[in-house]
PDB file as gemmi writes it, atoms N, CA and C in Angstrom:
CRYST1    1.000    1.000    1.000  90.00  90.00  90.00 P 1                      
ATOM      1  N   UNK A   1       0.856  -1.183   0.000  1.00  0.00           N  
ATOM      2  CA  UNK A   1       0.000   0.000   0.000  1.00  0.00           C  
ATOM      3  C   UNK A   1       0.894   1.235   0.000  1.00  0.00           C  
ATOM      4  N   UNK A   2       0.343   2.183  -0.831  1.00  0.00           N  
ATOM      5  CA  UNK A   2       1.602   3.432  -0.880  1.00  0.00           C  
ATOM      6  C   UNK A   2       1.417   4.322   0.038  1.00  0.00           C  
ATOM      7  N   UNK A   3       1.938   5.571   0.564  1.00  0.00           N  
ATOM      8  CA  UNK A   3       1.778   6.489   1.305  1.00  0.00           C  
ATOM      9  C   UNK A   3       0.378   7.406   0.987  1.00  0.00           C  
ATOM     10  N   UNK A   4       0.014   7.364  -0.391  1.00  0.00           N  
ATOM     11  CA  UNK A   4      -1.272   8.294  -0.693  1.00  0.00           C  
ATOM     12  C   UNK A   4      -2.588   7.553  -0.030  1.00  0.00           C  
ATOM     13  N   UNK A   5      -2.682   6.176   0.147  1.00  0.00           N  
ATOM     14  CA  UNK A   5      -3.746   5.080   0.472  1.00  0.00           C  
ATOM     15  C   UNK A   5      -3.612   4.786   2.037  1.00  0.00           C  
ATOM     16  N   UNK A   6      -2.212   4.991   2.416  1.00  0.00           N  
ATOM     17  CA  UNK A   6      -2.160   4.877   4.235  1.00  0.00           C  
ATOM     18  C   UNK A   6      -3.410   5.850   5.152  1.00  0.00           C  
ATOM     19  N   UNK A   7      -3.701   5.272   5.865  1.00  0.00           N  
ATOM     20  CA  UNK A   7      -4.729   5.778   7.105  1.00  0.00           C  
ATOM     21  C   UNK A   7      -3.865   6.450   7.564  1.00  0.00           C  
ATOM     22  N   UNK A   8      -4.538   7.817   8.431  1.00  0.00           N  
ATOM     23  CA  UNK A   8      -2.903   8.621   8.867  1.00  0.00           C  
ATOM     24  C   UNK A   8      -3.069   8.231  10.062  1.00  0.00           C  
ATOM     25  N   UNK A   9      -4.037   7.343  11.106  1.00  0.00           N  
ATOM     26  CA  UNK A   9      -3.751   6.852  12.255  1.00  0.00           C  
ATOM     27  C   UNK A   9      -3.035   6.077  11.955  1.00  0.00           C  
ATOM     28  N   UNK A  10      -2.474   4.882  11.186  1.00  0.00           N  
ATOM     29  CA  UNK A  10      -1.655   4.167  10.723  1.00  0.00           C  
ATOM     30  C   UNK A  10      -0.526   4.626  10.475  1.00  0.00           C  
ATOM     31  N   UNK A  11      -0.071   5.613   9.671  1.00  0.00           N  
ATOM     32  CA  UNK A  11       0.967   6.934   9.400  1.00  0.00           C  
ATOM     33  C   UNK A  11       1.330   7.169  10.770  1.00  0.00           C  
ATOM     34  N   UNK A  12       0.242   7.714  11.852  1.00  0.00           N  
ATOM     35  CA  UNK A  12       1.328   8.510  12.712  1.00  0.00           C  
ATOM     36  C   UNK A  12       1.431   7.679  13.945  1.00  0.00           C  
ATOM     37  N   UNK A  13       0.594   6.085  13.979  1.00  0.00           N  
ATOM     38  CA  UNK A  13       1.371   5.068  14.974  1.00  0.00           C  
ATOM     39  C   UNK A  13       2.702   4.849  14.158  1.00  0.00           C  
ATOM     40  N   UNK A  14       2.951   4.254  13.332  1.00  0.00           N  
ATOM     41  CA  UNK A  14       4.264   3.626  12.730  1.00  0.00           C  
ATOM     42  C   UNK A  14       5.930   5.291  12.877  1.00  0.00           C  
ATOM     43  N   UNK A  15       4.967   5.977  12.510  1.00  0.00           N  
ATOM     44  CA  UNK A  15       6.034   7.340  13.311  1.00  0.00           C  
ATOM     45  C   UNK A  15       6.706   7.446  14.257  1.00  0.00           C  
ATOM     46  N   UNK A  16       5.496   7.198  15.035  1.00  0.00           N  
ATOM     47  CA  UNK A  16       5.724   7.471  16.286  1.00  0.00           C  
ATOM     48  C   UNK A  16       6.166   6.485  17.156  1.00  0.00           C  
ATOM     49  N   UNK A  17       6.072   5.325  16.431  1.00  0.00           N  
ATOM     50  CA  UNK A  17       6.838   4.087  17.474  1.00  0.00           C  
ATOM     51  C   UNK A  17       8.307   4.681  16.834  1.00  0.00           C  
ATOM     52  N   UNK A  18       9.156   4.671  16.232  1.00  0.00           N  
ATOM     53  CA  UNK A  18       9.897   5.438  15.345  1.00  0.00           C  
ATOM     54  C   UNK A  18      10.492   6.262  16.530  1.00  0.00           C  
ATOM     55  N   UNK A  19      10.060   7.258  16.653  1.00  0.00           N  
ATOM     56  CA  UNK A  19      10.757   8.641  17.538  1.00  0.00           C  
ATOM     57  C   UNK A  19      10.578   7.726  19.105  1.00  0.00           C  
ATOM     58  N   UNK A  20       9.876   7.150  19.108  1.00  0.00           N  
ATOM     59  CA  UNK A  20       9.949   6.374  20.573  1.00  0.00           C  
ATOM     60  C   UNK A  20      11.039   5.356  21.171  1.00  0.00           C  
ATOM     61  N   UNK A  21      11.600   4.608  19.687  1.00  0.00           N  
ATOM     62  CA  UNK A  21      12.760   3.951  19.492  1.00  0.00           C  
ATOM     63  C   UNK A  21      14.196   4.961  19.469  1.00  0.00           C  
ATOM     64  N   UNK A  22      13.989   6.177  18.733  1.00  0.00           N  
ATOM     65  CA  UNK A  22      14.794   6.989  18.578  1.00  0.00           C  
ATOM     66  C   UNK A  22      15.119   8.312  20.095  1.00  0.00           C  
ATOM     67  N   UNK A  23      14.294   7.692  21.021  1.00  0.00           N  
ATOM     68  CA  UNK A  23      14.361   8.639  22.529  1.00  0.00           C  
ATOM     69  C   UNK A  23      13.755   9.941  22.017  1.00  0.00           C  
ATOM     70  N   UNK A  24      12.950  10.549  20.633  1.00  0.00           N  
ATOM     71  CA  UNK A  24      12.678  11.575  20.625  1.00  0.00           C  
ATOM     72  C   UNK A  24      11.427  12.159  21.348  1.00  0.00           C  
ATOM     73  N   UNK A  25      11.177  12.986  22.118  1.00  0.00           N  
ATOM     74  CA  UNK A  25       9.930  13.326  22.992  1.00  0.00           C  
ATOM     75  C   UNK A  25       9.021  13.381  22.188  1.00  0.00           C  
ATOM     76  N   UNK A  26       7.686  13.178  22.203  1.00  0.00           N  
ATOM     77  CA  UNK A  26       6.709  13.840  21.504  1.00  0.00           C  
ATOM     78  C   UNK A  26       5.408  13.850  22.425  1.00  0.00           C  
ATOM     79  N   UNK A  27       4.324  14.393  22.089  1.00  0.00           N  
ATOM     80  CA  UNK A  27       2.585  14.358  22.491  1.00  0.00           C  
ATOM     81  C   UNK A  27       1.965  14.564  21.759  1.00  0.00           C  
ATOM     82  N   UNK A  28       0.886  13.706  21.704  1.00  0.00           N  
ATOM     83  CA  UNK A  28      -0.349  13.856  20.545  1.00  0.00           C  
ATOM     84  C   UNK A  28      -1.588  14.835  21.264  1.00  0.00           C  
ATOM     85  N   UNK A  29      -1.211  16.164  21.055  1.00  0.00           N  
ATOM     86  CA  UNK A  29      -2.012  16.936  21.138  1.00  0.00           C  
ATOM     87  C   UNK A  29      -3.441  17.272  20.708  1.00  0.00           C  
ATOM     88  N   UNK A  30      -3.970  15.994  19.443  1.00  0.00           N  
ATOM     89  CA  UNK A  30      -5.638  16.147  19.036  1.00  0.00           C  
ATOM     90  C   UNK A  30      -5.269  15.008  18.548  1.00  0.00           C  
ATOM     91  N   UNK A  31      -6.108  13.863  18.349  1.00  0.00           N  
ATOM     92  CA  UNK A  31      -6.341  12.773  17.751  1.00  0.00           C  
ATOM     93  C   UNK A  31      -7.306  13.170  16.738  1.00  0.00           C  
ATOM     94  N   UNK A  32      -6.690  12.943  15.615  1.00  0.00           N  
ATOM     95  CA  UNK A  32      -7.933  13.510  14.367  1.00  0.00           C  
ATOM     96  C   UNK A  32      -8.237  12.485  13.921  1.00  0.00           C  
ATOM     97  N   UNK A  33      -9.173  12.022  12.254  1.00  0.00           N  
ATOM     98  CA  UNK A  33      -9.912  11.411  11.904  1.00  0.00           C  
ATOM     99  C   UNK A  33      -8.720  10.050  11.489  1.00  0.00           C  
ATOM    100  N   UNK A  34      -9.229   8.892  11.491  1.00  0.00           N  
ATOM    101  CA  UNK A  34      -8.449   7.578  11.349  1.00  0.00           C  
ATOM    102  C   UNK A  34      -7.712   7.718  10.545  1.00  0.00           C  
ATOM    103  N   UNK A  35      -8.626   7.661   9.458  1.00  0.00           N  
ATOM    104  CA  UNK A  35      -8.882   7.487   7.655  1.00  0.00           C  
ATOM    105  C   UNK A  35      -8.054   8.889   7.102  1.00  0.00           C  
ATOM    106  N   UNK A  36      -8.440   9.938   7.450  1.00  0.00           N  
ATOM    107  CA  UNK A  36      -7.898  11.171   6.314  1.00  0.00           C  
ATOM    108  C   UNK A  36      -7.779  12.133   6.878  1.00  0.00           C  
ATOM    109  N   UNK A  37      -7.225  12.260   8.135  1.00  0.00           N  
ATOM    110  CA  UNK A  37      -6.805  13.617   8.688  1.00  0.00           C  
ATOM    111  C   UNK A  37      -5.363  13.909   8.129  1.00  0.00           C  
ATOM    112  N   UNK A  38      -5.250  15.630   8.509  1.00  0.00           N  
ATOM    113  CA  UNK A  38      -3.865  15.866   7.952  1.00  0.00           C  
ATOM    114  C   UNK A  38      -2.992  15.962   9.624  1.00  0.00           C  
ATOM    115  N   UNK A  39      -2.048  15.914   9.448  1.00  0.00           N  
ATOM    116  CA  UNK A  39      -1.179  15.781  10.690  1.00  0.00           C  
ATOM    117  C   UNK A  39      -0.778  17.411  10.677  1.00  0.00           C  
ATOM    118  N   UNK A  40      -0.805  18.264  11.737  1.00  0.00           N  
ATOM    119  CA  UNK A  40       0.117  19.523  12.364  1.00  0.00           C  
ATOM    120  C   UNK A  40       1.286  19.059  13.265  1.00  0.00           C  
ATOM    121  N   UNK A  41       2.136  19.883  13.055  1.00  0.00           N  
ATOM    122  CA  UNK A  41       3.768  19.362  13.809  1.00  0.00           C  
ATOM    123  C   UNK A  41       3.917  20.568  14.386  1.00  0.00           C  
ATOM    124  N   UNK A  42       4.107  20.546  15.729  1.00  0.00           N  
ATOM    125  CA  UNK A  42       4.736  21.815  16.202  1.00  0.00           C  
ATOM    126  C   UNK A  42       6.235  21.274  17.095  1.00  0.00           C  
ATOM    127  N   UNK A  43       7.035  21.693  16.497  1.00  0.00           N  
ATOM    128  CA  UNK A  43       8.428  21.713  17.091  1.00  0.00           C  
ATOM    129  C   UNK A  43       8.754  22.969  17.724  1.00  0.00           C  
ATOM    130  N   UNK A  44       9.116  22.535  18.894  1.00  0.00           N  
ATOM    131  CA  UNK A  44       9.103  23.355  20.010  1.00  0.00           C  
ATOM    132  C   UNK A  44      10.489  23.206  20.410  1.00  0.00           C  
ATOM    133  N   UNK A  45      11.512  24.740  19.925  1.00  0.00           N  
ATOM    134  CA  UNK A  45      13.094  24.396  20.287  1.00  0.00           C  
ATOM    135  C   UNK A  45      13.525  24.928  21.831  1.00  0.00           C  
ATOM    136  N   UNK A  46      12.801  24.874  22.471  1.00  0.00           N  
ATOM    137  CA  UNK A  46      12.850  25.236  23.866  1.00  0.00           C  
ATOM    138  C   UNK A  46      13.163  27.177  23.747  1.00  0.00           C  
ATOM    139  N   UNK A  47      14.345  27.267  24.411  1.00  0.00           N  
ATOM    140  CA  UNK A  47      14.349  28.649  24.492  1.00  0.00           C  
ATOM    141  C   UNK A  47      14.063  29.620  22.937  1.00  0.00           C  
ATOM    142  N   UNK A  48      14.485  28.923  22.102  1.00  0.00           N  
ATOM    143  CA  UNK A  48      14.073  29.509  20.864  1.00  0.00           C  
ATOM    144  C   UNK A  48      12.779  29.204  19.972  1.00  0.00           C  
ATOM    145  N   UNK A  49      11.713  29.083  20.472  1.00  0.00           N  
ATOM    146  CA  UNK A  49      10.168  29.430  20.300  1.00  0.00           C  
ATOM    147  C   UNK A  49      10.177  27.974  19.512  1.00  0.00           C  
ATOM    148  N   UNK A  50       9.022  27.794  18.918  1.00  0.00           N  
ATOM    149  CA  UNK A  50       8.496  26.726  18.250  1.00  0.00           C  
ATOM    150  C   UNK A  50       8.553  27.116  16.466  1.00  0.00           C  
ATOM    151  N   UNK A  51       8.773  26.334  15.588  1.00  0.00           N  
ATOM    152  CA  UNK A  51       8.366  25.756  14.728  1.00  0.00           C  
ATOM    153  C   UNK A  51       6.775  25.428  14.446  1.00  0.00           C  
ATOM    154  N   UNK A  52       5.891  25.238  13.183  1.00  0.00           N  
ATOM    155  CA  UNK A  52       4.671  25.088  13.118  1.00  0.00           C  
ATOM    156  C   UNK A  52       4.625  24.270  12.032  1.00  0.00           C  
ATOM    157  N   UNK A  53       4.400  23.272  11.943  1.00  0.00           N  
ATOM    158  CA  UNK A  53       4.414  23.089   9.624  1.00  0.00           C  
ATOM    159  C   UNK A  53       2.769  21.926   9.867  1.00  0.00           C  
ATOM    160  N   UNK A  54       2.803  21.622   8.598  1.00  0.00           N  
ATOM    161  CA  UNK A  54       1.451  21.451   8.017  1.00  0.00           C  
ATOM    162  C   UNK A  54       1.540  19.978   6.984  1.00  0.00           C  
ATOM    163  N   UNK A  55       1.060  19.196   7.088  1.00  0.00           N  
ATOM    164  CA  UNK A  55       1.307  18.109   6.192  1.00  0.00           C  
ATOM    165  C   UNK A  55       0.488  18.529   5.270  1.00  0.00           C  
ATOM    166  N   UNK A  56       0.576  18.215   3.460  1.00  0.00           N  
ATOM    167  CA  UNK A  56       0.069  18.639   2.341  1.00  0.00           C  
ATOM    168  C   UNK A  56       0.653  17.709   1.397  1.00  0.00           C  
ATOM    169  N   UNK A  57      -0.447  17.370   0.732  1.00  0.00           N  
ATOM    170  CA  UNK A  57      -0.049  16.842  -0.521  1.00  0.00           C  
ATOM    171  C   UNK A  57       0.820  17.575  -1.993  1.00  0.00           C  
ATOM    172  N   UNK A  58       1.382  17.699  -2.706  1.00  0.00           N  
ATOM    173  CA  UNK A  58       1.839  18.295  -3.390  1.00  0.00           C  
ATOM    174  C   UNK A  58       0.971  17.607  -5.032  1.00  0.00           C  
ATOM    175  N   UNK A  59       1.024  18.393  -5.951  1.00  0.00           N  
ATOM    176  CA  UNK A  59      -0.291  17.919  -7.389  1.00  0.00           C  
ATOM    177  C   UNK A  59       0.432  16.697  -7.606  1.00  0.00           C  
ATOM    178  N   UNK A  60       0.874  15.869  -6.960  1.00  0.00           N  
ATOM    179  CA  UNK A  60       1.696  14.410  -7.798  1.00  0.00           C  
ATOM    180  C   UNK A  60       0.845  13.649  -6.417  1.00  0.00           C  
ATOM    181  N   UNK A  61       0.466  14.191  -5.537  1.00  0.00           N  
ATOM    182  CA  UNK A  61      -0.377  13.539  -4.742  1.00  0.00           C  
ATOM    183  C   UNK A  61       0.825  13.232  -3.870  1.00  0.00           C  
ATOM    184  N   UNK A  62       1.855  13.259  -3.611  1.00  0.00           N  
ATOM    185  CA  UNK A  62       3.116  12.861  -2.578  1.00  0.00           C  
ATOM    186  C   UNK A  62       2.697  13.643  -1.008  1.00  0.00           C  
ATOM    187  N   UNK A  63       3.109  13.272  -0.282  1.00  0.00           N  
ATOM    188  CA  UNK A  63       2.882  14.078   1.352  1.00  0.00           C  
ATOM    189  C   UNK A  63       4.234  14.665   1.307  1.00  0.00           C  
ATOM    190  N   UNK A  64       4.615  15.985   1.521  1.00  0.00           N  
ATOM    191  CA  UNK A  64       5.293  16.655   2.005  1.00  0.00           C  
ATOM    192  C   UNK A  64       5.126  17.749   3.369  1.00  0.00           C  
ATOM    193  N   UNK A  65       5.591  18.747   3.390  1.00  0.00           N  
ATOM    194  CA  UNK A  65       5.495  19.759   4.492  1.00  0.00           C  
ATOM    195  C   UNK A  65       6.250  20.958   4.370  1.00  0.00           C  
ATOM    196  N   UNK A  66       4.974  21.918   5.115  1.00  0.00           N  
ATOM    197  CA  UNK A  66       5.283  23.348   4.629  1.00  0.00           C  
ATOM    198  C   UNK A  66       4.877  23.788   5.559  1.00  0.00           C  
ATOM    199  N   UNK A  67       5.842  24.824   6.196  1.00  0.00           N  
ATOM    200  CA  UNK A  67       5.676  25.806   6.796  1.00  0.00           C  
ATOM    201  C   UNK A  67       4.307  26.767   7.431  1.00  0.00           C  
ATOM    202  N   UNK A  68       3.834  26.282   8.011  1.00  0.00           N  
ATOM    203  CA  UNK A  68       2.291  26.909   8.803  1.00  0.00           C  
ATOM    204  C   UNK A  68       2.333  28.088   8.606  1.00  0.00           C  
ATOM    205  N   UNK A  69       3.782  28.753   9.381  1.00  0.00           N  
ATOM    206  CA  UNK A  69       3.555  30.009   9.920  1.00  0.00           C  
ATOM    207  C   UNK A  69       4.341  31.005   8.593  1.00  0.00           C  
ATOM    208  N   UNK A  70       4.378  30.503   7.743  1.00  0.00           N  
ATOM    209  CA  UNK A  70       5.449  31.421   6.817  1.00  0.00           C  
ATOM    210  C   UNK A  70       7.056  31.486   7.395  1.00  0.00           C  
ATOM    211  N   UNK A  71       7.624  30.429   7.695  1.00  0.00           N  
ATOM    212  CA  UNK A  71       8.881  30.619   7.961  1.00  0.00           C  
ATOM    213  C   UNK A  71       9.165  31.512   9.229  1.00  0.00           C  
ATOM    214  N   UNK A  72       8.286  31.673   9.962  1.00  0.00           N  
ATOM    215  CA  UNK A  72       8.245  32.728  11.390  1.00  0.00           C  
ATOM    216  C   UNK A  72       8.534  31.934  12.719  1.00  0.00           C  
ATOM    217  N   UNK A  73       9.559  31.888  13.434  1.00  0.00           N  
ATOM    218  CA  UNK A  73       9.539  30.871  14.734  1.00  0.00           C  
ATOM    219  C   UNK A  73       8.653  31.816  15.442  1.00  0.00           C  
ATOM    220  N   UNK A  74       7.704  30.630  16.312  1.00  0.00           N  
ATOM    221  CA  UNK A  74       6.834  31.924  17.038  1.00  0.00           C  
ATOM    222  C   UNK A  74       7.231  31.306  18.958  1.00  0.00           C  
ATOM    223  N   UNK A  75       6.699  32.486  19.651  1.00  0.00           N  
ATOM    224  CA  UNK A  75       6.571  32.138  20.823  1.00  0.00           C  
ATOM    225  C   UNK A  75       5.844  30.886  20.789  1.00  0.00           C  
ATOM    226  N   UNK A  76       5.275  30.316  22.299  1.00  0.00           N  
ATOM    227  CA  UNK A  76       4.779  29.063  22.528  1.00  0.00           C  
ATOM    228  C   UNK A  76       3.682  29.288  22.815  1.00  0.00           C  
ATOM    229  N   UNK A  77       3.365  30.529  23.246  1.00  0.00           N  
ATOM    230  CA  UNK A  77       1.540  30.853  22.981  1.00  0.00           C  
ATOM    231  C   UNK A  77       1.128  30.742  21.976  1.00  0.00           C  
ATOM    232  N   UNK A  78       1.852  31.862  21.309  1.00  0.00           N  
ATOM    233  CA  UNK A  78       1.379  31.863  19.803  1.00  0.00           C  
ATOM    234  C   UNK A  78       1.069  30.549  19.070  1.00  0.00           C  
ATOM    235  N   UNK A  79       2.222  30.005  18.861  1.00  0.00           N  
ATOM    236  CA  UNK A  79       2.159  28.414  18.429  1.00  0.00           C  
ATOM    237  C   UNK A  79       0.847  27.932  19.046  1.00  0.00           C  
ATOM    238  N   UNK A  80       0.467  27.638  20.078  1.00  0.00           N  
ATOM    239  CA  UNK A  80      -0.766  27.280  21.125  1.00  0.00           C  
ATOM    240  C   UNK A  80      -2.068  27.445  19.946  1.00  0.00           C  
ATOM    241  N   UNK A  81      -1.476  28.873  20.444  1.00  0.00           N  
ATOM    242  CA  UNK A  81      -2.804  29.911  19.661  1.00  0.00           C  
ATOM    243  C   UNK A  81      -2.891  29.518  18.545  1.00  0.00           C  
ATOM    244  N   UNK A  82      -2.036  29.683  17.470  1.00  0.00           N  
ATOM    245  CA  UNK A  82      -2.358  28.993  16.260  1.00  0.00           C  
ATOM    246  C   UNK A  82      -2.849  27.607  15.478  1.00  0.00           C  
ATOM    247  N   UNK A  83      -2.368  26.527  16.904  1.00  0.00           N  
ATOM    248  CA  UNK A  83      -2.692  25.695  16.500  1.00  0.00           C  
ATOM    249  C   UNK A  83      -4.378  24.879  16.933  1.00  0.00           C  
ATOM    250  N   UNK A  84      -4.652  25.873  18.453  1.00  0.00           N  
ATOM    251  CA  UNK A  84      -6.571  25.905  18.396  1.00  0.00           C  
ATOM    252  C   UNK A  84      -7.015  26.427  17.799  1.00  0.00           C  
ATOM    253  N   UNK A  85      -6.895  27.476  16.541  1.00  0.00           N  
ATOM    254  CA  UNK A  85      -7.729  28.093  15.685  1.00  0.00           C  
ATOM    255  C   UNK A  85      -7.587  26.768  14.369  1.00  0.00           C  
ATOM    256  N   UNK A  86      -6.768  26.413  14.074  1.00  0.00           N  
ATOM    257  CA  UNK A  86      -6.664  25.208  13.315  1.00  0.00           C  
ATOM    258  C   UNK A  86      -7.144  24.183  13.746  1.00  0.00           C  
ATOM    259  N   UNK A  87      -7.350  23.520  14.657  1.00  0.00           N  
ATOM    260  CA  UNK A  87      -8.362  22.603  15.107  1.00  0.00           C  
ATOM    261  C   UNK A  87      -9.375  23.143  15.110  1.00  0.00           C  
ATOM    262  N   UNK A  88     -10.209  23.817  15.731  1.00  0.00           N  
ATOM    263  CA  UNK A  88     -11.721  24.775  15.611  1.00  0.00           C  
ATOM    264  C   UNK A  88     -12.019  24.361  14.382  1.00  0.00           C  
ATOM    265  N   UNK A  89     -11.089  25.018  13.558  1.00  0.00           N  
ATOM    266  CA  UNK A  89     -11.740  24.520  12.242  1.00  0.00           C  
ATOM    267  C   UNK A  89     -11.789  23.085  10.966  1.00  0.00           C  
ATOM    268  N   UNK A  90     -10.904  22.648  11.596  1.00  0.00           N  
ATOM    269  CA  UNK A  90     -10.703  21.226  11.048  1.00  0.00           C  
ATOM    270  C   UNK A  90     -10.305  20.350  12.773  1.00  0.00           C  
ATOM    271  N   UNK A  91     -11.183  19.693  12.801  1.00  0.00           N  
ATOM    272  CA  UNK A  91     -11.260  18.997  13.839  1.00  0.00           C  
ATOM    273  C   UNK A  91     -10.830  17.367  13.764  1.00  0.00           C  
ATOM    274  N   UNK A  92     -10.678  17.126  12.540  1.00  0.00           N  
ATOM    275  CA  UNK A  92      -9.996  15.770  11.799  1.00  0.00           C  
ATOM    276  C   UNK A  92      -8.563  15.997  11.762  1.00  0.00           C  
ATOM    277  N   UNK A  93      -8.217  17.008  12.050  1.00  0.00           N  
ATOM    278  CA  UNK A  93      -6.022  17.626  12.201  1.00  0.00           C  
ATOM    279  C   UNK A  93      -5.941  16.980  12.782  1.00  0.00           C  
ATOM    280  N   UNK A  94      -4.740  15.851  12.972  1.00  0.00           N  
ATOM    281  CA  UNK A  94      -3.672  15.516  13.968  1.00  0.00           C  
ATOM    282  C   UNK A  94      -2.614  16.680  14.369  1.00  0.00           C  
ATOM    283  N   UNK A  95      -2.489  16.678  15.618  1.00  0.00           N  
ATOM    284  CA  UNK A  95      -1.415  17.334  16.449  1.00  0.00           C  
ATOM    285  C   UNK A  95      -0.599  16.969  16.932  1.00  0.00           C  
ATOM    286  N   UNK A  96       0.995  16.792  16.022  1.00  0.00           N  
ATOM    287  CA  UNK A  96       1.352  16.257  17.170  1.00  0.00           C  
ATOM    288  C   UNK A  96       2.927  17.188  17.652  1.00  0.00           C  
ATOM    289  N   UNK A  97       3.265  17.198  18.838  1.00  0.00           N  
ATOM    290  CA  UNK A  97       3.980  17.957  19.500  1.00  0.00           C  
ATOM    291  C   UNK A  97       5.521  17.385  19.694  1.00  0.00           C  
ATOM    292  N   UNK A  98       6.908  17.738  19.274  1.00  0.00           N  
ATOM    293  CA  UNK A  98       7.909  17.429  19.514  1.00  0.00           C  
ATOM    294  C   UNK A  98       9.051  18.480  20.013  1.00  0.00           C  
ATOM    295  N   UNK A  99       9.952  18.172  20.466  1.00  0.00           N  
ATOM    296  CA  UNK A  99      10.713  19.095  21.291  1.00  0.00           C  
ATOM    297  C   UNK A  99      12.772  18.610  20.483  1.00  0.00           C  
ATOM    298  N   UNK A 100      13.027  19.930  19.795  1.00  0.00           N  
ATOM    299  CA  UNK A 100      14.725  19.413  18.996  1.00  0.00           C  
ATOM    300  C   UNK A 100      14.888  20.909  19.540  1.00  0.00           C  
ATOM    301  N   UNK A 101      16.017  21.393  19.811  1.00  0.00           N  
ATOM    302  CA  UNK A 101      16.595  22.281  20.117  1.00  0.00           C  
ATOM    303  C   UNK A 101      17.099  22.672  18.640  1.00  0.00           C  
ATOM    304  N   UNK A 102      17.456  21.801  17.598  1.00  0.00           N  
ATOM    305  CA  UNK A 102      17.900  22.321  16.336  1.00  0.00           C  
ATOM    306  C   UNK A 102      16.608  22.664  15.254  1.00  0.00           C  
ATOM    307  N   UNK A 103      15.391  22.038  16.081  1.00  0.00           N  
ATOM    308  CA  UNK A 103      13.916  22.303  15.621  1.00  0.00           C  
ATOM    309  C   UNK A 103      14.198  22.040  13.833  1.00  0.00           C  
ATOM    310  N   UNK A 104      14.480  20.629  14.363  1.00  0.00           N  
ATOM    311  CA  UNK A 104      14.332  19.823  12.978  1.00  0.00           C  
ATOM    312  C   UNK A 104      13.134  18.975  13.027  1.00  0.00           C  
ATOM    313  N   UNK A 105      12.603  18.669  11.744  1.00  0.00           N  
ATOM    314  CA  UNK A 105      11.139  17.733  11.426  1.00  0.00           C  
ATOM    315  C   UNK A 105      11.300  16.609  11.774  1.00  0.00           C  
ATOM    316  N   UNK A 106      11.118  15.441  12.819  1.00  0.00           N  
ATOM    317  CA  UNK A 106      11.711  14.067  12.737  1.00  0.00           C  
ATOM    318  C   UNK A 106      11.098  13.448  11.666  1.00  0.00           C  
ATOM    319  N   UNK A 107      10.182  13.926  10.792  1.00  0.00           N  
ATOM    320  CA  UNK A 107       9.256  13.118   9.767  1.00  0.00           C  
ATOM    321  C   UNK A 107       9.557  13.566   8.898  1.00  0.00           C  
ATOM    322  N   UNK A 108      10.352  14.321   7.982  1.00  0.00           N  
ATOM    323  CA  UNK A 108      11.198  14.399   7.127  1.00  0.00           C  
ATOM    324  C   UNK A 108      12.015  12.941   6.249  1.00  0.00           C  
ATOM    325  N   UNK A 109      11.583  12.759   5.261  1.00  0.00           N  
ATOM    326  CA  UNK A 109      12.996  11.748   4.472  1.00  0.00           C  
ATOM    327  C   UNK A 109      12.540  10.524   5.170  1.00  0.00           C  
ATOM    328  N   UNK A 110      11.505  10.268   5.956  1.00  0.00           N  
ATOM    329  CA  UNK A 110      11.306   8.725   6.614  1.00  0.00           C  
ATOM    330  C   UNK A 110      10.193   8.161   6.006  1.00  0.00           C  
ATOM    331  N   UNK A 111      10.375   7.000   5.303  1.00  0.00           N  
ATOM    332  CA  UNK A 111       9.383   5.846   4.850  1.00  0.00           C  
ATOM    333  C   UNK A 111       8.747   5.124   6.055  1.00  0.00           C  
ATOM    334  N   UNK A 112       7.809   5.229   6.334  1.00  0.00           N  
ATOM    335  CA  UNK A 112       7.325   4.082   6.891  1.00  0.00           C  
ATOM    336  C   UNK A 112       6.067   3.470   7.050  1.00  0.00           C  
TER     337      UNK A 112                                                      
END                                                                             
């Protein structure tokens, strides 16, 4: 089965056992829809604010990721803030929350 046909509860267990093997912190901040939610990532580099990005398909139908906030590190309210106005309105978003001080994507470049 390819990545366009994966369940993203399926997608973001197999992840996340992944960063769990790899000691990386994370929290699933909203459990969204099984079948076809999109996943939100907020990387949170501790003293230097959070990261925000957005899972999206690109027109070849591939999953990539882009930048929520326009390339802006924001405080950790903000981030907060931004990311309950995005649930409010899509309530099928996955959330999920990780902590890199170099506030790198751990879901980047990984098959799984």
């Amino acid at each position: 089965m390819d990545d366009a046909r994966l369940p993203t509860a399926l997608w973001v267990e197999g992840n996340l056992r992944r960063l769990a093997q790899e000691g990386i912190p994370y929290y699933i901040a909203n459990t969204g829809a099984h079948a076809g939610g999109m996943v939100l990532l907020k990387i949170n580099g501790l003293e230097k604010g959070c990261r925000v990005l957005i899972q999206q398909r690109d027109l070849d139908g591939i999953l990539g990721w882009a930048d929520a906030t326009k390339d802006k590190i924001l405080d950790e309210k903000k981030a907060d803030d931004y990311i309950s106005r995005a649930v409010s309105r899509d309530p099928d978003l996955w959330v999920i929350e990780t902590e890199d001080r170099q506030m790198r994507n751990p879901f980047e470049f990984v098959d799984v």
